[in-house]
N, CA, C and O atoms as a GROMACS GRO file, in nm:
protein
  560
    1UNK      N    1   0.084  -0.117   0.000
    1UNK     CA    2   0.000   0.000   0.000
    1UNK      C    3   0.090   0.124   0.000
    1UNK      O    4   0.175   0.151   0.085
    2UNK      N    5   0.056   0.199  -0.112
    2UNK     CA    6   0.167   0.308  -0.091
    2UNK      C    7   0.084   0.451  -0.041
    2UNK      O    8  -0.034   0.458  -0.073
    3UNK      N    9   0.136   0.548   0.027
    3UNK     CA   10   0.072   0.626   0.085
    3UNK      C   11   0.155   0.745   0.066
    3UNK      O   12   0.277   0.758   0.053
    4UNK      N   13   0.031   0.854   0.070
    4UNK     CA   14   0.057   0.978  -0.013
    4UNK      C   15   0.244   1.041   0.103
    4UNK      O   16   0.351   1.086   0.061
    5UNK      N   17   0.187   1.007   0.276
    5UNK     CA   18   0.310   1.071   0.314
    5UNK      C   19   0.474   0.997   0.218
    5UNK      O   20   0.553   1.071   0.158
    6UNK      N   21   0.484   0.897   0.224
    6UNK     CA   22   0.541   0.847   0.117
    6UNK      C   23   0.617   0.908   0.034
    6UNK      O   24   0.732   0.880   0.003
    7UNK      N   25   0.545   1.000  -0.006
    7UNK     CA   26   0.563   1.072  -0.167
    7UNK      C   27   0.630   1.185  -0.153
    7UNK      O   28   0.703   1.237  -0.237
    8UNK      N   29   0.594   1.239   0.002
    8UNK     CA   30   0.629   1.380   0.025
    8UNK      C   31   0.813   1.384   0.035
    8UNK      O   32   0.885   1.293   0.076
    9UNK      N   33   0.848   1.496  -0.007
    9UNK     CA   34   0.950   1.538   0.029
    9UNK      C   35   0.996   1.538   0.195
    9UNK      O   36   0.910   1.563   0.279
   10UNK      N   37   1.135   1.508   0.235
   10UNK     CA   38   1.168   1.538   0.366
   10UNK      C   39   1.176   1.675   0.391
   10UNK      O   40   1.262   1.727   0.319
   11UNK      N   41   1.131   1.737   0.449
   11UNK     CA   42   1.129   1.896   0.522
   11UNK      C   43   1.260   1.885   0.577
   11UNK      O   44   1.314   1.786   0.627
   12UNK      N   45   1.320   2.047   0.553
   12UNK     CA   46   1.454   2.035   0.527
   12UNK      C   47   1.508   2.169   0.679
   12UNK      O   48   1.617   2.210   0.718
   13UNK      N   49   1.376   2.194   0.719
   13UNK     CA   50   1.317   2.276   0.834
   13UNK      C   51   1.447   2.285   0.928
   13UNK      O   52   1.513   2.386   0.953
   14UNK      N   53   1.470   2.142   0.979
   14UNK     CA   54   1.564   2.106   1.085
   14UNK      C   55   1.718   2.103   1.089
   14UNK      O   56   1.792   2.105   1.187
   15UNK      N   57   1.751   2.096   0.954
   15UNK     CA   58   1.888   2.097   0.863
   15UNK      C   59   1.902   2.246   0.865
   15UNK      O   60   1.975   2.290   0.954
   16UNK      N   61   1.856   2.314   0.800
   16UNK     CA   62   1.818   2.499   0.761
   16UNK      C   63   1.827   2.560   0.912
   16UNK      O   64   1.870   2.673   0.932
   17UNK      N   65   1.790   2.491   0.997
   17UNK     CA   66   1.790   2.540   1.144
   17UNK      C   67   1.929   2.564   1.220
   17UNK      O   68   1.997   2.660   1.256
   18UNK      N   69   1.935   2.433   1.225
   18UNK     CA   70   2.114   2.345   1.282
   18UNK      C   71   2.202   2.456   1.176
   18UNK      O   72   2.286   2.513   1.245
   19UNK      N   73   2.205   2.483   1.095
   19UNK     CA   74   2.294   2.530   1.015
   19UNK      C   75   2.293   2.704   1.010
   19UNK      O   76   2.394   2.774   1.001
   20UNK      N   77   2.164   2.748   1.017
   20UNK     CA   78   2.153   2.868   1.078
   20UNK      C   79   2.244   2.926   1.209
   20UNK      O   80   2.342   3.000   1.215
   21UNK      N   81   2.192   2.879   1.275
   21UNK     CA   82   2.264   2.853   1.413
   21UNK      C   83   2.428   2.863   1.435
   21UNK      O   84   2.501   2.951   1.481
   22UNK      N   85   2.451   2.732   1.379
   22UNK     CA   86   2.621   2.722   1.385
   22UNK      C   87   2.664   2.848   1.310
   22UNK      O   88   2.770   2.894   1.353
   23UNK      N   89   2.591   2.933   1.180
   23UNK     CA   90   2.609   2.999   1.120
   23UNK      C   91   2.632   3.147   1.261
   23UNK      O   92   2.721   3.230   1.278
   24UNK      N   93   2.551   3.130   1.307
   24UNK     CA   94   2.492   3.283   1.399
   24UNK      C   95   2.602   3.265   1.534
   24UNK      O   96   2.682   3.347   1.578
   25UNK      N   97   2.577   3.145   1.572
   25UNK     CA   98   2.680   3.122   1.685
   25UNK      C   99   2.857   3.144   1.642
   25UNK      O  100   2.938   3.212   1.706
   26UNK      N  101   2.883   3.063   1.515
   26UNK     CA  102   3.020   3.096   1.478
   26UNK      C  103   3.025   3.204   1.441
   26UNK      O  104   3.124   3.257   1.494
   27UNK      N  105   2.971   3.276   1.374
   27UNK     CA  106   3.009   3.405   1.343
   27UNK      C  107   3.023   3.483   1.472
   27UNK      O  108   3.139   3.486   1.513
   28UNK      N  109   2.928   3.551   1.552
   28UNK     CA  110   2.926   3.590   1.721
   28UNK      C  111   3.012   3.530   1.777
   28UNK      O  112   3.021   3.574   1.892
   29UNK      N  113   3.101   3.431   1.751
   29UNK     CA  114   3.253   3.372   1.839
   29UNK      C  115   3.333   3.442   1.757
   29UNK      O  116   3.424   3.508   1.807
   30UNK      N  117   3.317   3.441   1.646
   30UNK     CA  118   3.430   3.527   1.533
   30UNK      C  119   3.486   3.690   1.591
   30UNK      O  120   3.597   3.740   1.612
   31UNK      N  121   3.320   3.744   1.604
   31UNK     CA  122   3.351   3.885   1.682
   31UNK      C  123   3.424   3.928   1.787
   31UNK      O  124   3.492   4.030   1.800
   32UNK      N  125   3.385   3.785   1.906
   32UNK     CA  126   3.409   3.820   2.016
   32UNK      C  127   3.576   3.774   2.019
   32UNK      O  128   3.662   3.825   2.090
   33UNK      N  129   3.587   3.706   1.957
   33UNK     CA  130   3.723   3.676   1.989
   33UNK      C  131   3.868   3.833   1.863
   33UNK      O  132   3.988   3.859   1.874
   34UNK      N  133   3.794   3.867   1.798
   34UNK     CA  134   3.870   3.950   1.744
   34UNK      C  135   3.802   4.108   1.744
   34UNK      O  136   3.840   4.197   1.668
   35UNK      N  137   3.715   4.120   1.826
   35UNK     CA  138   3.677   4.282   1.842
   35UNK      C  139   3.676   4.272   2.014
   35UNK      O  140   3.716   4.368   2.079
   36UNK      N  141   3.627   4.148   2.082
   36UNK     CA  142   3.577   4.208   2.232
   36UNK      C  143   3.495   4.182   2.217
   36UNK      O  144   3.450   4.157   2.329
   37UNK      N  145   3.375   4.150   2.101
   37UNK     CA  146   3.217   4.167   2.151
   37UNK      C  147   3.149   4.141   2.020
   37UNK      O  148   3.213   4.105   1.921
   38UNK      N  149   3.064   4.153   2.020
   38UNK     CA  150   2.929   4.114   1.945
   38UNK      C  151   2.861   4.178   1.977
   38UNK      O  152   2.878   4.249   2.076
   39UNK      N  153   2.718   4.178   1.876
   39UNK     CA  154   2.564   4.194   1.923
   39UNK      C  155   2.505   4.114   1.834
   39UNK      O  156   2.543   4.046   1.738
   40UNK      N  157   2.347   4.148   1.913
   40UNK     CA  158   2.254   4.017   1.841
   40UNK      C  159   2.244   3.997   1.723
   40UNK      O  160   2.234   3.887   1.670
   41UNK      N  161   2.248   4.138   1.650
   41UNK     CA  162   2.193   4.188   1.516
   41UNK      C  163   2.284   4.078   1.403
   41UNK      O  164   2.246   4.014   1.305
   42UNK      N  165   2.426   4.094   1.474
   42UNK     CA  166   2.548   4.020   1.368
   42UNK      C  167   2.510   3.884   1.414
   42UNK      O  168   2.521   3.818   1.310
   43UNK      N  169   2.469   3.799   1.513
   43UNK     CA  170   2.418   3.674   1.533
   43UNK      C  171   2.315   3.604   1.413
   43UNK      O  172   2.348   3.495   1.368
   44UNK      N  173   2.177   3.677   1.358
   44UNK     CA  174   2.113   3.727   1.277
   44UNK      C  175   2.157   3.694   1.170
   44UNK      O  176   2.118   3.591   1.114
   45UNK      N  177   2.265   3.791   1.107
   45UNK     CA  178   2.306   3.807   1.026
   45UNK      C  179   2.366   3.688   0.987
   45UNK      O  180   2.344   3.611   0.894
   46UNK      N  181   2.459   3.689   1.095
   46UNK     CA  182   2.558   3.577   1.031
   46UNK      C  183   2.520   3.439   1.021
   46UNK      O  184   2.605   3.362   0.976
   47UNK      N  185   2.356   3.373   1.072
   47UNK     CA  186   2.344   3.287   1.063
   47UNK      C  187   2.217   3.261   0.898
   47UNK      O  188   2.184   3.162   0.831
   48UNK      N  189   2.185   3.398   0.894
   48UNK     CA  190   2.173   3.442   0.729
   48UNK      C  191   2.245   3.402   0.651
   48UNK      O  192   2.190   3.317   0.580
   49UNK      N  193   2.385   3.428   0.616
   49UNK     CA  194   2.524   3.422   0.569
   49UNK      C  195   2.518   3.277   0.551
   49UNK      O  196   2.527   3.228   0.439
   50UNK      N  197   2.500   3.188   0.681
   50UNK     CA  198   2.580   3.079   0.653
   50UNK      C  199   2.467   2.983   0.553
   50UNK      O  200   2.477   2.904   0.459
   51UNK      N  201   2.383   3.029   0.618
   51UNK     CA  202   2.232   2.967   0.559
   51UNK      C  203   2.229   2.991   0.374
   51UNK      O  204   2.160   2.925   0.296
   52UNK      N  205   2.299   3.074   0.346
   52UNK     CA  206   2.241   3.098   0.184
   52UNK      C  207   2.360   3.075   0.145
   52UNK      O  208   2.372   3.088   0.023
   53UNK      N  209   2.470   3.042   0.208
   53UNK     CA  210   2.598   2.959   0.141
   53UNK      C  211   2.590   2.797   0.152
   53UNK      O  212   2.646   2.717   0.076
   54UNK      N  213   2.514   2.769   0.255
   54UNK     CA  214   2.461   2.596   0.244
   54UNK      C  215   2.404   2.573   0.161
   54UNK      O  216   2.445   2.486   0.084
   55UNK      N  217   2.263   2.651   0.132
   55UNK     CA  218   2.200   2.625   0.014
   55UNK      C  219   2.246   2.583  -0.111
   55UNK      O  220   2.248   2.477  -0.172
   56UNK      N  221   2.299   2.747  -0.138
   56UNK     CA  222   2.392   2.732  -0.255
   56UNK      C  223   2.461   2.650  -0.334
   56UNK      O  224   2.450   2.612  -0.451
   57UNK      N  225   2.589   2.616  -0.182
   57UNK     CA  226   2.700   2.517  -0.202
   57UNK      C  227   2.598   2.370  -0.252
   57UNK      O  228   2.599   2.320  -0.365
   58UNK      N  229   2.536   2.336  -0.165
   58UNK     CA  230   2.456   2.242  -0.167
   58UNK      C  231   2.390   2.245  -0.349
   58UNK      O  232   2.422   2.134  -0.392
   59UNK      N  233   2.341   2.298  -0.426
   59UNK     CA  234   2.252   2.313  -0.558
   59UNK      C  235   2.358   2.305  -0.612
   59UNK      O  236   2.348   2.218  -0.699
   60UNK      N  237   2.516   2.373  -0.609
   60UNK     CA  238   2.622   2.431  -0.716
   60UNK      C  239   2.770   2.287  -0.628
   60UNK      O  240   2.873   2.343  -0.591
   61UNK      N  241   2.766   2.147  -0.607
   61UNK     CA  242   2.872   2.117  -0.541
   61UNK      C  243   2.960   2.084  -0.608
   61UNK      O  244   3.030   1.994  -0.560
   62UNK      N  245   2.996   2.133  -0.735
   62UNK     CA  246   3.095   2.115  -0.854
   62UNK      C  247   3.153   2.251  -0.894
   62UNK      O  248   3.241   2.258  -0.979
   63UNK      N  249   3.095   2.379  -0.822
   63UNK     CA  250   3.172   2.512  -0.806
   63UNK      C  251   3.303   2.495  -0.805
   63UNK      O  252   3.318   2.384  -0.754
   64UNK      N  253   3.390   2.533  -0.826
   64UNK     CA  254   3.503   2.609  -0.782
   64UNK      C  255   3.537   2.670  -0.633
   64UNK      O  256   3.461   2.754  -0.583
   65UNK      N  257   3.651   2.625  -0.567
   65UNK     CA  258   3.655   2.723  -0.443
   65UNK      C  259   3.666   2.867  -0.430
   65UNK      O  260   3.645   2.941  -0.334
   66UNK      N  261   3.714   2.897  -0.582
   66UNK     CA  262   3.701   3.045  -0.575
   66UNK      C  263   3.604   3.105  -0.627
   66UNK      O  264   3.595   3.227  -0.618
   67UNK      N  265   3.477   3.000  -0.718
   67UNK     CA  266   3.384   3.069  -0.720
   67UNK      C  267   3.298   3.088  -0.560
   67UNK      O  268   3.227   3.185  -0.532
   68UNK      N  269   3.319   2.993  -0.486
   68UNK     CA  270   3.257   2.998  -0.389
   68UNK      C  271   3.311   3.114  -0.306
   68UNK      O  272   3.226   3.197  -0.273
   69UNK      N  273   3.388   3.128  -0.282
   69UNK     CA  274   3.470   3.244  -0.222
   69UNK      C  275   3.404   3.391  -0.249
   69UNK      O  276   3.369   3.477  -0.168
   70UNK      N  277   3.399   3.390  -0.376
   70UNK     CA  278   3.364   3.465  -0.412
   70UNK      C  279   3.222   3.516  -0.405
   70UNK      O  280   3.202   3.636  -0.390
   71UNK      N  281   3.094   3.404  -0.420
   71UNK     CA  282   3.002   3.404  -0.361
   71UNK      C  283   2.963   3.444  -0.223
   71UNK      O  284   2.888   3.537  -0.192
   72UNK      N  285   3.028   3.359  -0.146
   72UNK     CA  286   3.056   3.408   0.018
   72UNK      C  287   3.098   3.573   0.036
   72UNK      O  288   3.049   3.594   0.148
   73UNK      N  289   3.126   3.633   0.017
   73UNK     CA  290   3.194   3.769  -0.053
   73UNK      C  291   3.110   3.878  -0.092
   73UNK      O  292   3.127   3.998  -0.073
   74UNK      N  293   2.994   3.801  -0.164
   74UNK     CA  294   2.916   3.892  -0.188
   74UNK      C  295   2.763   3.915  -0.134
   74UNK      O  296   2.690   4.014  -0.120
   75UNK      N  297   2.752   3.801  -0.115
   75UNK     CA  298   2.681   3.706  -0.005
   75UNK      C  299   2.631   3.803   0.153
   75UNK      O  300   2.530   3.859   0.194
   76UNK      N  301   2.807   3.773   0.215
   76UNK     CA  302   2.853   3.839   0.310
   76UNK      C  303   2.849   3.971   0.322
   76UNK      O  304   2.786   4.016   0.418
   77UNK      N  305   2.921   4.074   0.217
   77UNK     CA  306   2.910   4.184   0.189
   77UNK      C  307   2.782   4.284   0.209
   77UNK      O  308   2.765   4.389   0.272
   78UNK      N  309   2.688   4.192   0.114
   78UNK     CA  310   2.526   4.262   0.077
   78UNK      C  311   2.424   4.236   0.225
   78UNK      O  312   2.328   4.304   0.262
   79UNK      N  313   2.458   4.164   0.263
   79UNK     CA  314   2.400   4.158   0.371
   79UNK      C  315   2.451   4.237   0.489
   79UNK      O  316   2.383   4.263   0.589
   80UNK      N  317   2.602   4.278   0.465
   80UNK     CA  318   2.640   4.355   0.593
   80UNK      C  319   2.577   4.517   0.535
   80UNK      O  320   2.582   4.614   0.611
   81UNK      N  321   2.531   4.528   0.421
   81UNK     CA  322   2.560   4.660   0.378
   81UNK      C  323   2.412   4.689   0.379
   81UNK      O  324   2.378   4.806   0.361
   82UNK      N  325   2.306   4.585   0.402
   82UNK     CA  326   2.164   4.595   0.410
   82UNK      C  327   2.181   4.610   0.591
   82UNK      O  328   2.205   4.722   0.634
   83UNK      N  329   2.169   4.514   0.675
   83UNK     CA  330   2.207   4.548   0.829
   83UNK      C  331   2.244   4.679   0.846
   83UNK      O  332   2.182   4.768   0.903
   84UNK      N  333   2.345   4.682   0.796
   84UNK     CA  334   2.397   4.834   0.859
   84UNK      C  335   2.337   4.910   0.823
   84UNK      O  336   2.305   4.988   0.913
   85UNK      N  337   2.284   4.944   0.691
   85UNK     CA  338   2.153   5.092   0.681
   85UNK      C  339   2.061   5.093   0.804
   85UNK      O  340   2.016   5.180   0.879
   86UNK      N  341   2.050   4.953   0.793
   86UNK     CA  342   1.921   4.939   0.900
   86UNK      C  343   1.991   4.991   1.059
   86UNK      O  344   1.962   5.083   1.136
   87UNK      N  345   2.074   4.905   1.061
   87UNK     CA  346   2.075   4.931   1.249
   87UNK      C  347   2.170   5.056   1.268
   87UNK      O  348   2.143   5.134   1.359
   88UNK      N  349   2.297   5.081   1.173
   88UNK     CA  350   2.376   5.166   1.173
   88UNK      C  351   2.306   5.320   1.145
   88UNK      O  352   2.291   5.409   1.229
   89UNK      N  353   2.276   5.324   1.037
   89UNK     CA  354   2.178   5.448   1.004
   89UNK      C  355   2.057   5.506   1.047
   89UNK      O  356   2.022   5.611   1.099
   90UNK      N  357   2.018   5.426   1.018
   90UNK     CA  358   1.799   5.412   1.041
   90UNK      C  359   1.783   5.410   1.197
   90UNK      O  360   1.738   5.502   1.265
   91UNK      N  361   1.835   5.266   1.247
   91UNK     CA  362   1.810   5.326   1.376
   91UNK      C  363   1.881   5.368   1.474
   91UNK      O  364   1.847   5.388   1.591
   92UNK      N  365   2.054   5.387   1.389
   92UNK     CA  366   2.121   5.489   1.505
   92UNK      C  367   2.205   5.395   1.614
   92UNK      O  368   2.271   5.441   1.707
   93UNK      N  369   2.191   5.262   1.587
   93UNK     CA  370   2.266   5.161   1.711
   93UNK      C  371   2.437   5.148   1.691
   93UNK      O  372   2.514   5.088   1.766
   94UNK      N  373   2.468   5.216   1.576
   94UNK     CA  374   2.637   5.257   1.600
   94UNK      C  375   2.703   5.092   1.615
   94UNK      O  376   2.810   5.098   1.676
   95UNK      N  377   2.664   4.941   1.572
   95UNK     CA  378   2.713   4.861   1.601
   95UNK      C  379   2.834   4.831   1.526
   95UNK      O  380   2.914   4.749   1.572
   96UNK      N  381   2.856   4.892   1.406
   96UNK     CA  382   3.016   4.932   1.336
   96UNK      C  383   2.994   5.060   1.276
   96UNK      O  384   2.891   5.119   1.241
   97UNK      N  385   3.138   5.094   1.271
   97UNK     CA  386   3.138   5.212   1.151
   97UNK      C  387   3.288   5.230   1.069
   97UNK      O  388   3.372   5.312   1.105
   98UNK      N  389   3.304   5.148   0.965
   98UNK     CA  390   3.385   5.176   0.858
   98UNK      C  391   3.398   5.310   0.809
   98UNK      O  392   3.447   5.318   0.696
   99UNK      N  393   3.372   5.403   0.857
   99UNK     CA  394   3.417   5.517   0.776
   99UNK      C  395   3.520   5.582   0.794
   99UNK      O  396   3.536   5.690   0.738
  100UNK      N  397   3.612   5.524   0.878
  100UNK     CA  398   3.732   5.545   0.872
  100UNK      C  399   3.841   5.476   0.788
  100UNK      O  400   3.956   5.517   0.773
  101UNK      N  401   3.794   5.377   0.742
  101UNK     CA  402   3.861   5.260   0.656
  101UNK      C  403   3.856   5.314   0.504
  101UNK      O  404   3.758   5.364   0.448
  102UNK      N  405   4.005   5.291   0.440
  102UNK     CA  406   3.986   5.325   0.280
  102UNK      C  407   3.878   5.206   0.214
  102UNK      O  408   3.872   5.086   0.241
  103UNK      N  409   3.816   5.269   0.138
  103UNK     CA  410   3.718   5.220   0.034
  103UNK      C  411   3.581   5.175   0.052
  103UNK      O  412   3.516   5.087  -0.004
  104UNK      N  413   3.544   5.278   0.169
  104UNK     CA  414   3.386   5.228   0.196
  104UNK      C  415   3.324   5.299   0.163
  104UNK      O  416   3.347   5.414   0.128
  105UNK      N  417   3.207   5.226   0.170
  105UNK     CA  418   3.055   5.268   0.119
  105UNK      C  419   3.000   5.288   0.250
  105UNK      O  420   2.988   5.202   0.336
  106UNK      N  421   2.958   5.447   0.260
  106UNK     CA  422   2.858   5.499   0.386
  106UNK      C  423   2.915   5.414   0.541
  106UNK      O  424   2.851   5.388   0.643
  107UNK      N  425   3.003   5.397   0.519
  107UNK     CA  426   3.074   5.320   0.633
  107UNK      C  427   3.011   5.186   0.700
  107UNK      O  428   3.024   5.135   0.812
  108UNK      N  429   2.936   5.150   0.587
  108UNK     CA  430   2.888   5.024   0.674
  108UNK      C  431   2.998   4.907   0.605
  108UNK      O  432   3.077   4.847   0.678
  109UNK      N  433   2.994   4.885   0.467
  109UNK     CA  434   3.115   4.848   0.403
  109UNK      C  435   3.223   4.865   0.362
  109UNK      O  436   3.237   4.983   0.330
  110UNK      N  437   3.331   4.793   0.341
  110UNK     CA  438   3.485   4.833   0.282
  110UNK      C  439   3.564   4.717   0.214
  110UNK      O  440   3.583   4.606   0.263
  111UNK      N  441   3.597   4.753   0.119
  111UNK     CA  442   3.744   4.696   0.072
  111UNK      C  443   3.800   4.551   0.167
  111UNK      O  444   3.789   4.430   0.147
  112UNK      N  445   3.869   4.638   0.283
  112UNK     CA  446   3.919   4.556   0.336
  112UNK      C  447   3.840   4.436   0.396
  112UNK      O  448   3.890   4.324   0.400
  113UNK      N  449   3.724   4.464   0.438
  113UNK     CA  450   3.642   4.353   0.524
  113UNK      C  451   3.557   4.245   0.422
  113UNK      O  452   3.525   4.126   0.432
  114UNK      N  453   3.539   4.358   0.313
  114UNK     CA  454   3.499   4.266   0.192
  114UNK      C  455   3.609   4.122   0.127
  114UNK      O  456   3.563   4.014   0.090
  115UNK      N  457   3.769   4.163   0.128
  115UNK     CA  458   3.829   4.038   0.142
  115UNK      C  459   3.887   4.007   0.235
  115UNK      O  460   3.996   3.956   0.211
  116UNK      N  461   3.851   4.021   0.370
  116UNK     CA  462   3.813   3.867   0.470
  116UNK      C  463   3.704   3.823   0.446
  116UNK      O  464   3.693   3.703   0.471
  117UNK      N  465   3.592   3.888   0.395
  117UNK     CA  466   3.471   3.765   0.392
  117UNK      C  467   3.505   3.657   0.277
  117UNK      O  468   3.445   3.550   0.282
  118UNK      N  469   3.620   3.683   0.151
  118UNK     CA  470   3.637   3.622   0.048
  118UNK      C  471   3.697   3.529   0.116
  118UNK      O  472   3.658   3.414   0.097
  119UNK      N  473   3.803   3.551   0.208
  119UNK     CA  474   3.867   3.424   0.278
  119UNK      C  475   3.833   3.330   0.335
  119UNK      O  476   3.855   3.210   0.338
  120UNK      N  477   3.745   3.436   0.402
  120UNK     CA  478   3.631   3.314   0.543
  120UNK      C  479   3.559   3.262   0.402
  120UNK      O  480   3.464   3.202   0.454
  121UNK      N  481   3.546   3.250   0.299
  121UNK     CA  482   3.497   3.136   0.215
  121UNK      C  483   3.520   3.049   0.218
  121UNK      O  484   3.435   2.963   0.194
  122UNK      N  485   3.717   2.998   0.268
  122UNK     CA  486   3.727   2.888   0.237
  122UNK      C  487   3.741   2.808   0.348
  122UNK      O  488   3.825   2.724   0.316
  123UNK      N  489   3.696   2.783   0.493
  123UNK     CA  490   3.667   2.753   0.560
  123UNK      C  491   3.513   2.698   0.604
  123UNK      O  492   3.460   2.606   0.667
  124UNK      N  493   3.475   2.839   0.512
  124UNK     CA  494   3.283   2.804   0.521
  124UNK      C  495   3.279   2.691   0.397
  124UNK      O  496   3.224   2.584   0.422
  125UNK      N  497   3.316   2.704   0.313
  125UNK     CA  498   3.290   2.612   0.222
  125UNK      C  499   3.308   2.419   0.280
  125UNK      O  500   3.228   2.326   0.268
  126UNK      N  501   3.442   2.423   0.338
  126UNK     CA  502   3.446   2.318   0.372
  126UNK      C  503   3.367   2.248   0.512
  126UNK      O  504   3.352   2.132   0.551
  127UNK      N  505   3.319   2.409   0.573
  127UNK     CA  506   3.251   2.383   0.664
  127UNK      C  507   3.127   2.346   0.597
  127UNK      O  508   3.092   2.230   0.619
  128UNK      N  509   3.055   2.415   0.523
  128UNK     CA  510   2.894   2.360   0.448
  128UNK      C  511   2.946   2.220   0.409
  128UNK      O  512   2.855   2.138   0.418
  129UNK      N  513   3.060   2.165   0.369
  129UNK     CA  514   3.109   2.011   0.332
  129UNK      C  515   3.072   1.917   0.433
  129UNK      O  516   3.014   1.811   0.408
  130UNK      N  517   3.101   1.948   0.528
  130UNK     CA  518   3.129   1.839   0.655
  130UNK      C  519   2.948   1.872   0.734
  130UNK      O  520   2.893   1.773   0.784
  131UNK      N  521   2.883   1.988   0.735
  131UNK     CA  522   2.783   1.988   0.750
  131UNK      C  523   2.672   1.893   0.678
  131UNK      O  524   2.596   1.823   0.746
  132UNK      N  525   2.668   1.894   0.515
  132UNK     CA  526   2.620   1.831   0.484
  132UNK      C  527   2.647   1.680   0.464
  132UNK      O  528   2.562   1.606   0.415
  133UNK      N  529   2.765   1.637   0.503
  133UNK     CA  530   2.769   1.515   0.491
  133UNK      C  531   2.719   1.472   0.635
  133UNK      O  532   2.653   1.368   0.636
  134UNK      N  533   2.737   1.530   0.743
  134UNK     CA  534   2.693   1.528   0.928
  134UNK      C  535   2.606   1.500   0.952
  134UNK      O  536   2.568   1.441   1.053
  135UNK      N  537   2.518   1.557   0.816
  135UNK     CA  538   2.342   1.590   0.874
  135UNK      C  539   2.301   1.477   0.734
  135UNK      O  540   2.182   1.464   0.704
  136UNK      N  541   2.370   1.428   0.685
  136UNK     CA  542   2.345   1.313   0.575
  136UNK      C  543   2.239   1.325   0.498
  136UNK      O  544   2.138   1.256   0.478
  137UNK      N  545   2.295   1.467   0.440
  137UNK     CA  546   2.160   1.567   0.349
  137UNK      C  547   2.193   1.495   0.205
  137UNK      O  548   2.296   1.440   0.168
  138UNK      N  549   2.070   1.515   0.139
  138UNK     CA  550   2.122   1.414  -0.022
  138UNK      C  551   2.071   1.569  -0.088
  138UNK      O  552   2.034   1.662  -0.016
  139UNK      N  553   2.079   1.578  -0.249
  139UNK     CA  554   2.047   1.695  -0.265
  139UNK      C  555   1.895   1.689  -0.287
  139UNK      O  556   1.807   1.603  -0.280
  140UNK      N  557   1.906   1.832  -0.320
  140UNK     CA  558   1.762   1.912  -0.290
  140UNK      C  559   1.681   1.917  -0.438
  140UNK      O  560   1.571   1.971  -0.446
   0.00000   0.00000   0.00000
């Protein structure tokens, strides 16, 4: 007897979660150990970040490490540069400010921070590797 649950796809809910997370938590260890500190907002964020580089990696696993890098990069970037209008500008919470750094944009982004996020690619990459083999994800 075959039955419709059967048919359904596995909900991927719990994977997307776990990976969020490690995303939000490692990043917020990243801060604290090389600024002093964190806030929630970059927790958020960064578990954003890691979340749409799993995906990704996951649909594209015949990329290149430097396309991935590069992805991560921009990934990383656009999302710090959306956050920061928001919390930096809009509502005034001062949680970075690049505008002292050569080559930024409105001081939420720069040059320089833009390639460490290219770097931290290649760590995340192999990290989304060992994630998805952990969580014994097949593709999507």
């Amino acid at each position: 007897m075959n039955s419709v649950y059967s048919e359904k796809k596995p909900s991927h809910a719990l994977e997307y979660l776990i990976v969020y997370l490690i995303g939000g938590i490692g990043y917020s260890m990243i801060e604290v150990v090389t600024r002093g500190y964190t806030h929630w907002s970059m927790t958020l964020t960064g578990g954003l970040c890691l979340l749409i580089m799993y995906i990704h990696f996951g649909r594209h696993p015949n990329e290149g490490l430097l396309t991935k890098c590069l992805f991560g990069m921009i990934v990383i970037t656009s999302l710090e540069f959306i956050v920061g209008c928001i919390v930096n500008l809009l509502l005034g919470w001062n949680v970075w400010d690049y505008s002292n750094m050569h080559m930024n944009l409105l001081g939420q982004i720069c040059l320089a921070f833009s390639s460490a996020w290219f770097l931290l690619g290649v760590p995340v990459s192999y990290l989304c590797e060992a994630l998805r083999s952990g969580l014994r994800i097949t593709e999507h």
